[in-house]
C-alpha positions in Angstrom: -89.2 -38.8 50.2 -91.2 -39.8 47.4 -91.4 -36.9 44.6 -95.0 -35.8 44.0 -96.8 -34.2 41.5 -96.6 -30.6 43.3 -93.0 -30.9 43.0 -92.9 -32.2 39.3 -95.2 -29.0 39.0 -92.4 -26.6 40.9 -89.8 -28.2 38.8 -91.2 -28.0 35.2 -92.5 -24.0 35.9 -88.4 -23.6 36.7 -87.6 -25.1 33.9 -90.2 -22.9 31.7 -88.1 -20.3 33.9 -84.9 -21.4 32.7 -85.7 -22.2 29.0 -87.3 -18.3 29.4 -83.9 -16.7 30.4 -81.8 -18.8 28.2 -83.9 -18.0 24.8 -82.8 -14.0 26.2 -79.0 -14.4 25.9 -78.7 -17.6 24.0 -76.6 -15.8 21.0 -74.7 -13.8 23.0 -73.5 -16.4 26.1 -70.2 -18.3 26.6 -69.5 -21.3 27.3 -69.0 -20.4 31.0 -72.0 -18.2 31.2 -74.1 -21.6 30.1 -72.3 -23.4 33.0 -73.3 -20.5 35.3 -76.8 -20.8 33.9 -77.0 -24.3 34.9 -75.6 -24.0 38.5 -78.8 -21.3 38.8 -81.0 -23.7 38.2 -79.9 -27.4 38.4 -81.4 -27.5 42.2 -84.9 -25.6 40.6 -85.6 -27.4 37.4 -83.2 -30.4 37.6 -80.5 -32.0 35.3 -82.6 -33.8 33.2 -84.9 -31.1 32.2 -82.3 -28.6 31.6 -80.2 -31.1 29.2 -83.6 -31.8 27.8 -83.9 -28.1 26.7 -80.1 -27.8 25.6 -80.9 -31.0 23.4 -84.5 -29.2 21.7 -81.9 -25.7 21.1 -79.5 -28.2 18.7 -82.5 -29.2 17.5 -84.1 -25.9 16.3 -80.6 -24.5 15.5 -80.8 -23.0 11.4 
């Protein structure tokens, strides 16, 4: 099944989602609470958009 633009749609508002709830706890997590952060939401926002967000936090990191 092709993947449509109501889908692409579903995918980025979980990944706003996802970015939303990691920005809460980022300071404060463990390594294995960012793995269980990413089994919540692989299936919702999909793997490249949630390495795309761990990438832009190195990024902005002081």
């Amino acid at each position: 099944m092709p993947f449509d633009e109501a889908q692409a749609r579903q995918f980025d508002e979980a990944a706003e989602k996802a970015l939303t709830e990691l920005h809460e706890h980022f300071e404060s997590w463990s390594a294995r609470d960012l793995t269980d952060w990413w089994a919540r939401w692989y299936l919702k926002a999909g793997h490249k958009r949630l390495g795309r967000i761990l990438v832009a936090q190195s990024k902005h990191r002081d």
